[in-house]
N, C-alpha and C positions, 0 to 999 in steps of 0.2 A: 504494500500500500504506500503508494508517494505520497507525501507530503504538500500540498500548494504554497507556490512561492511565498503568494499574497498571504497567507496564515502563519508563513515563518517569518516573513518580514513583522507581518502586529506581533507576533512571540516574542521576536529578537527587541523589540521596541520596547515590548510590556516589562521584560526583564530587565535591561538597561536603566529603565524608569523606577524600579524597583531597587535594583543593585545604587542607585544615586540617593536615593531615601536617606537618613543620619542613621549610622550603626547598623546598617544592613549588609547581610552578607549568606553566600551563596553556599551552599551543601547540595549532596546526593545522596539522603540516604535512600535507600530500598532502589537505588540505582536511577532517581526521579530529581530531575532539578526541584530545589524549592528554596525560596529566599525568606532570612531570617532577619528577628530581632530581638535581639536580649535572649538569644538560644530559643526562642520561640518563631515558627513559622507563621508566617501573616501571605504567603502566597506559593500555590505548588502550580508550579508551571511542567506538570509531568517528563514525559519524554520526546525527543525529535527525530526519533532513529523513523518511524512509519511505524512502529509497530501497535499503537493506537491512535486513536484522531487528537491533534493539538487542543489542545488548551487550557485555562490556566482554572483554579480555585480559590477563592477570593472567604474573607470575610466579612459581612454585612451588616452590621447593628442595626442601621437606620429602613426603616421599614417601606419607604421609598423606592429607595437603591436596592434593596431586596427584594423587591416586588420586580424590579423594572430587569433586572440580570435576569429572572427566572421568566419572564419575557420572552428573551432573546431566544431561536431558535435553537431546541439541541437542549435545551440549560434546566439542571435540574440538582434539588438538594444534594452534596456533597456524603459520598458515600461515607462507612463505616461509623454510621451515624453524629458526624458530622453536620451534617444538614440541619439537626436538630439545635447545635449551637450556632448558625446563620449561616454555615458554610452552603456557598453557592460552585457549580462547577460551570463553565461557561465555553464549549466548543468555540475553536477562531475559523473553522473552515466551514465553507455550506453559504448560500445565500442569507442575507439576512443578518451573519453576525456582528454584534459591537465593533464599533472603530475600535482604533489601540488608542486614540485620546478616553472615548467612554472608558474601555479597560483600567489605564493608567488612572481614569480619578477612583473606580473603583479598586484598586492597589491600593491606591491612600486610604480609601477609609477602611479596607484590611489592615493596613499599617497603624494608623490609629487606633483602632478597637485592641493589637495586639501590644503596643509600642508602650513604654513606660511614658509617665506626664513628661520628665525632662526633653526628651525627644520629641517628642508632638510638640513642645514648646519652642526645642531647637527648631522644628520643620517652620511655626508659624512664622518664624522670625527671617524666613528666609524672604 
């Protein structure tokens, strides 16, 4: 299963915007990118080998923004009961899905919900 450009390109963007956040930083475990803070993940941007469809898993507080990811085609609560704590899964390939800017503001407020006050404080100050 190939991968589409245009899904690896929002990937590579979603993650970049990610990795740039204050104290974030990049792991594999279970062999899955996913970017952290303060040893806590706030976004699993799975694998890019093809071996399942791209896309990233965000968390959502605000009931908005979780309403509007689960939206998107493809998008639905966040396995291993995950979902249950706002986690949203959001496919980047298929017609229909989120820009990488919608993505990216979604990253932040994963980031937020996971990120200690100093750091959301750093980020507002930016």
């Amino acid at each position: 299963m190939a991968v589409a450009r245009s899904a690896l390109k929002k990937w590579e963007k979603v993650r970049q915007f990610a990795l740039g956040l204050p104290d974030a930083a990049e792991d594999f475990p279970w062999g899955e990118t996913v970017v952290k803070v303060n040893k806590k993940v706030f976004v699993f941007l799975g694998v890019t080998d093809g071996s399942h469809p791209l896309g990233v898993t965000v968390k959502l507080k605000g009931e908005t923004a979780h309403a509007h990811a689960l939206s998107a085609p493809g998008a639905e609560p966040a396995g291993y009961g995950l979902g249950r704590a706002g986690w949203v899964t959001v496919p980047l390939e298929g017609t229909g899905s989120p820009s990488a800017d919608l993505l990216c503001d979604w990253v932040e407020d994963s980031y937020r919900a996971v990120a200690p006050k100093r750091l959301t404080a750093e980020l507002d100050a930016r």
